[in-house]
C-alpha positions, 0 to 999 in steps of 0.5 A, a space after each residue: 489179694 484183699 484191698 488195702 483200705 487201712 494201707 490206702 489211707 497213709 497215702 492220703 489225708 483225711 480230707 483227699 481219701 476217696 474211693 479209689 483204693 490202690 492196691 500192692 504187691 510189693 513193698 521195697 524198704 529202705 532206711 536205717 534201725 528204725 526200719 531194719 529187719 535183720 541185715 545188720 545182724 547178718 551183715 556181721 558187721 560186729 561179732 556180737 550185736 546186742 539186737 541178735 539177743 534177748 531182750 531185743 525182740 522178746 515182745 511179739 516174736 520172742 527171740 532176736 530178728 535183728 530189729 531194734 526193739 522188743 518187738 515189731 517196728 514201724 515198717 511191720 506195722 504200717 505196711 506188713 499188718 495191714 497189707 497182709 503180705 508177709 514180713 520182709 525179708 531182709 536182703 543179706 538174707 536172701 537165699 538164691 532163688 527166694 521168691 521175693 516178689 512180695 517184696 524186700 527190706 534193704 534197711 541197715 541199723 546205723 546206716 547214713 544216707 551219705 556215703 562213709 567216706 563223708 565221715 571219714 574225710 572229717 575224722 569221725 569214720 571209726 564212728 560208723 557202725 556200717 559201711 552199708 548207706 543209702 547209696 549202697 541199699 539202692 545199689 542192692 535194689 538194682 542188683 535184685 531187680 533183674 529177678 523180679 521183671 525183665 522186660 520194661 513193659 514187665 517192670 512197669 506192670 510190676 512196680 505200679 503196684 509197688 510201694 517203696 519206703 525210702 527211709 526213714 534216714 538221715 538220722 545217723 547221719 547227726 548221731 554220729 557227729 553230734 556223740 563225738 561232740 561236733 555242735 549243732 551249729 557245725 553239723 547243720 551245714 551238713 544238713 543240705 549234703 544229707 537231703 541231696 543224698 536222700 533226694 538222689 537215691 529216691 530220684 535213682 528209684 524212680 529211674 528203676 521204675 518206682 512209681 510210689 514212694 513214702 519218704 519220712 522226716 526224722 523223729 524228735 531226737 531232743 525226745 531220746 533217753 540218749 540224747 537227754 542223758 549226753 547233753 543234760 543241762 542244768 538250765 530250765 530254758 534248753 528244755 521244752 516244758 510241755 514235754 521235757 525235751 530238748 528243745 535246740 535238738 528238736 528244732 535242729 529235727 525240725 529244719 531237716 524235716 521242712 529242708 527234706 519235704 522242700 526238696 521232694 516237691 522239686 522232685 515231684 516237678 522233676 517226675 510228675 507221674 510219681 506220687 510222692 509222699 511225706 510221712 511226718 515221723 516228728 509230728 505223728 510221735 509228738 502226741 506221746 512225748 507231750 502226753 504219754 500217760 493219755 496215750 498209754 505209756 504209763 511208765 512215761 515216753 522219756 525213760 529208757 524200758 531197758 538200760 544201765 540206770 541213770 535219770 533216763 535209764 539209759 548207761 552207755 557202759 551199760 546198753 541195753 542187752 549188755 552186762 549191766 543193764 536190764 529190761 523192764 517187766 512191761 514195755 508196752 508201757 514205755 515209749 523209749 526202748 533203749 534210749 535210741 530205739 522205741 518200743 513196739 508199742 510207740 512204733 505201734 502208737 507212731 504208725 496208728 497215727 500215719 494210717 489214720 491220721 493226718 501225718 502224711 502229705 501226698 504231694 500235688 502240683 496245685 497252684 496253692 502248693 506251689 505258692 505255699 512252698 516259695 515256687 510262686 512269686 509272678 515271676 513265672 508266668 507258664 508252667 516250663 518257666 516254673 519247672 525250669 526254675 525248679 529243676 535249676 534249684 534241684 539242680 544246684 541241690 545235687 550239685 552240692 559237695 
């Protein structure tokens, strides 16, 4: 099995890469639309899924995988093509006895990191698109587990040279409220309750016996043909004039982003022997929305390829793949797919920028780090009061209901 030098270098900025190349076996996968590989479509969780059709899928495998795009998403790009392990295979479609040491995709399009019972206790349950959240994906995982070690020396041979991409997620989890008309103010109290979801269920994998992890923020929603097309607004001000999103929604992106890394450096102090790392989604897909005919979306990054019409192409009457809407005749010129989703040549473009950017953060507990993250303020003068304090703060974090 060849080195990873492409895949090496996700984990560690330009100015940590060193020698040591790490080497995987396996990749475990989790999250939602912006990574699933067909369990939503094998979930049957609607009869007809407009992703199980063309023109979901027509770029590169010509035919409907159940990815929501035209082609390959990020998850292929950033681990698949540049590992050279095969696709993941998607979990609902595991057939028994399948060999899946390579590893698995659990990923489910419109999962939340919450459980549904969240949503409905507030009366936006008949939202969801699944039932299948973080929470149960991970279940999956440790269902599967079994079939892949069985000793525990053979399962902590086996997932030292396991990657495991817990998101991203959490986006849904905004989606859902803010489209049936709940404010910004109202859903980002909610914002703590979803970071403790995804905290959990990375600390649950570490349990497992996950050694690397990549966690990812959100992308900028304010940026989406859907979100552009439902909150337009006839002011100037709530956009952002150096790329025309919307500027409220993008920041709202932003808080999640910098809530989520604060709490992975308490994880970190919690399980000092994992390498964490945060892939910065909103920063790394930034350059296209600011600058897109530079980086090769001529037809622009704001309008939706395929869609019903409208200022952004975008119809809900008339989704993408739905009568009505029509694709266009080249998405590799478009960022935006179907005003949710990107187009493979923006999750291309995206991943390009994790792998030899400098988007992704691999946490280390350094004096520097600690103090740039408010952990350091004299009042902990050994290194068991500085992890007490830390593990109380995570502490209150999962205790939050």
């Amino acid at each position: 099995m060849k080195l990873f030098i492409l895949l090496a270098s996700l984990f560690l900025t330009l100015s940590t890469v060193s020698s040591s190349l790490q080497q995987y076996q396996a990749i475990f996968n989790f999250g939602d639309s912006l990574s699933d590989t067909g369990n939503y479509l094998l979930s049957s969780a609607r009869p007809f899924p407009i992703n199980g059709k063309l023109p979901y899928g027509e770029t590169f495998f010509h035919n409907a995988t159940g990815r929501c795009s035209d082609g390959r998403l990020m998850v292929d790009f950033l681990v698949t093509e540049e590992s050279g392990l095969p696709y993941l295979p998607p979990y609902l479609g595991l057939e028994k006895d399948q060999n899946v040491s390579h590893g698995v995709n659990f990923a489910v399009a419109g999962a939340t990191a919450l459980d549904p019972e969240f949503f409905f206790r507030r009366k936006i349950g008949s939202s969801l698109t699944t039932n299948y959240s973080l929470s149960t994906q991970v279940a999956w995982f440790k269902k599967l587990k079994p079939s892949l070690c069985s000793t525990k020396q053979e399962c902590d041979d086996y997932f030292q040279n396991a990657l495991f991409l817990v998101g991203e997620i959490g986006g849904n989890d905004y989606n859902y409220p803010f489209f049936v008309g709940r404010s910004i103010d109202q859903i980002i109290a909610a914002v703590p309750l979803v970071i403790k979801a995804i905290i959990e269920a990375t600390s649950a994998l570490i349990e497992e016996g996950a050694v690397e992890l990549v966690v990812p923020g959100n992308l900028p929603i304010g940026c989406s043909a859907m979100y552009l097309t439902f909150f337009k607004n006839s002011k100037k001000a709530f956009y952002d004039e150096t790329n025309g999103c919307l500027k409220a929604f993008n920041t709202f992106a932003e808080y999640h982003n910098s809530a989520l890394k604060r709490a992975l450096w308490f994880l970190k102090l919690k399980y000092p022997h994992a390498r964490i790392i945060y892939a910065d989604y909103f920063e790394a897909a930034m350059p296209m929305f600011v600058a897109p005919q530079l980086n090769g979306f001529s037809r622009g990054s704001l309008t939706a390829c395929c869609g019903g019409g409208g200022p952004y192409n975008f119809n809900i009457s008339a989704w993408c793949g739905r009568v009505g809407s029509e694709a266009c005749e080249d998405p590799s010129l478009y960022a935006n797919w179907d005003g949710i989703h990107l187009t493979e040549a923006a999750y291309r473009f995206i991943a390009n920028g994790l792998i030899h950017g400098n988007f992704t953060t691999p946490l280390e507990l350094t004096s520097s780090a600690l103090i740039a993250i408010g952990l350091i303020h004299g009042n902990f003068t050994t290194p068991l009061e500085l992890a007490s304090s830390a593990v109380l703060q995570l502490g209150h974090l999962q205790s939050m209901d």
